[in-house]
C-alpha positions as CSV (number, residue, x, y, z in Angstrom):
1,X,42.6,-14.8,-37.4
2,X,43.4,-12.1,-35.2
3,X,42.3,-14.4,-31.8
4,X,44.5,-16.7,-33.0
5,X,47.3,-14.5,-32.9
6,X,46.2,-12.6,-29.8
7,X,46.0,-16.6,-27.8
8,X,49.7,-17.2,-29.4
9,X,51.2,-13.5,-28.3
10,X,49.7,-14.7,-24.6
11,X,51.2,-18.1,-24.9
12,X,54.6,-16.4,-25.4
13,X,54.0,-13.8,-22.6
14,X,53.6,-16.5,-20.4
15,X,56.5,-19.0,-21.3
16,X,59.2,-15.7,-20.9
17,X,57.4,-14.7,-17.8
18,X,57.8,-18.4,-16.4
19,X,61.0,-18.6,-17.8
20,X,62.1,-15.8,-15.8
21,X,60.4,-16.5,-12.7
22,X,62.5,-19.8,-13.1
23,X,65.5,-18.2,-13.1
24,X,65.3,-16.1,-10.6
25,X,64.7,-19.0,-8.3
26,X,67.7,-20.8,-9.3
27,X,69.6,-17.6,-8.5
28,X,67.8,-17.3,-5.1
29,X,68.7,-21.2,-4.7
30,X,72.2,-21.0,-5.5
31,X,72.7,-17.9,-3.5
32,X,71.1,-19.3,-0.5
33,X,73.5,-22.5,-1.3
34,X,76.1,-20.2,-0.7
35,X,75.6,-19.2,2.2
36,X,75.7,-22.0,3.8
37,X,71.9,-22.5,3.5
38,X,72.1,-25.6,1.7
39,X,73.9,-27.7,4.4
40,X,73.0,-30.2,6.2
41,X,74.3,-28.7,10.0
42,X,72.8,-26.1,12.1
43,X,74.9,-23.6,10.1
44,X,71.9,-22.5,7.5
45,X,69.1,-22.4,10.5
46,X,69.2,-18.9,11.5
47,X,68.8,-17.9,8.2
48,X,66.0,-20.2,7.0
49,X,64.3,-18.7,10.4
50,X,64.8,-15.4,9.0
51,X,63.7,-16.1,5.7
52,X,60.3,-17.6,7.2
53,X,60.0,-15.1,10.3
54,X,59.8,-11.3,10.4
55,X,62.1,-9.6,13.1
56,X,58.4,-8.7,14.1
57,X,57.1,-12.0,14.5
58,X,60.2,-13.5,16.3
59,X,59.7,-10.7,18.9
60,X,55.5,-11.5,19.0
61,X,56.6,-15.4,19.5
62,X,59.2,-14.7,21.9
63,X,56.8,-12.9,24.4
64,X,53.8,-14.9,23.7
65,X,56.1,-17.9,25.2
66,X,57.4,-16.0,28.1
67,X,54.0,-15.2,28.9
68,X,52.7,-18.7,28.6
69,X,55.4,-19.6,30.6
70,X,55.6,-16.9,33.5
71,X,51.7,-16.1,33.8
72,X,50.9,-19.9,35.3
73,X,53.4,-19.0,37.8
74,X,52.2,-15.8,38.8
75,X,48.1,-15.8,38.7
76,X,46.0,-17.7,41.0
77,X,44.4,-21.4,39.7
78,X,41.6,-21.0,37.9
79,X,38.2,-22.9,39.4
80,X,36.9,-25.9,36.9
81,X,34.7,-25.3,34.4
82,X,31.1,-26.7,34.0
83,X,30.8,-30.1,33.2
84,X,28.8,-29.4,30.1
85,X,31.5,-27.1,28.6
86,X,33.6,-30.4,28.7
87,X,31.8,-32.0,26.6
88,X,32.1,-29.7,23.6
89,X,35.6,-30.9,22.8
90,X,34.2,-35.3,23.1
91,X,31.6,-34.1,21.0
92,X,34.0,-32.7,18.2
93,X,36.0,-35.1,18.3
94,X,33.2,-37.5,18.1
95,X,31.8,-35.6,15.0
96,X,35.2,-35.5,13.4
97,X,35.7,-39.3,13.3
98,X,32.0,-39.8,11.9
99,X,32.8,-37.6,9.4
100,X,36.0,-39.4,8.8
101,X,34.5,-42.3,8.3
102,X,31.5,-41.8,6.6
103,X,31.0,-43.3,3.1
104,X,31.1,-40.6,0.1
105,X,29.2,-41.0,-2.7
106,X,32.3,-40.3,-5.3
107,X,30.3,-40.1,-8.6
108,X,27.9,-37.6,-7.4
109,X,31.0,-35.2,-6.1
110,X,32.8,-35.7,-9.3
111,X,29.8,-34.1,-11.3
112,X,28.9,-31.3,-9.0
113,X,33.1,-30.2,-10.0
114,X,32.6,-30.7,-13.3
């Protein structure tokens, strides 16, 4: 009797803990709406960028481009690489699309989750 009433107290917990979880989003959601967030222009971009992106990140991003830009300019070609070594990526890709298109078996993967 008591497990019943235990399961049911846990039931509840859950519902009000859902319940507010749900309403703080639609506070988030109406707050980002107004801010301009919910528009369809460029107006709401710089702060969905900020919402996704740490100042720290932007700044990692930022000079991982410059570099990828300005370091081709500056350092001498490279010499090619072995013709083996360019084989690896034909032979992943090769592997990838037998593996795409090989036939599953779907009974025997629905037991092994069950």
């Amino acid at each position: 009797m008591e497990d019943h009433q235990m399961i049911r107290e846990q039931k509840m917990q859950r519902r009000r803990y859902h319940a507010v979880e749900e309403q703080e989003r639609q506070k988030q959601g109406r707050l980002h709406v107004a801010d301009g967030g919910g528009g369809g222009g460029g107006g709401g971009r710089a702060s969905s960028l900020s919402s996704y992106f740490s100042a720290e990140a932007v700044l990692v991003l930022a000079c991982v481009t410059v570099s990828l830009l300005v370091l081709p300019l500056i350092l001498p070609p490279l010499p090619p690489p072995p013709s083996l070594l360019l084989l690896v990526p034909v032979c992943l890709l090769l592997l990838l699309v037998v593996l795409a298109f090989m036939p599953t078996d779907t009974r025997s993967m629905a037991s092994s989750y069950l």
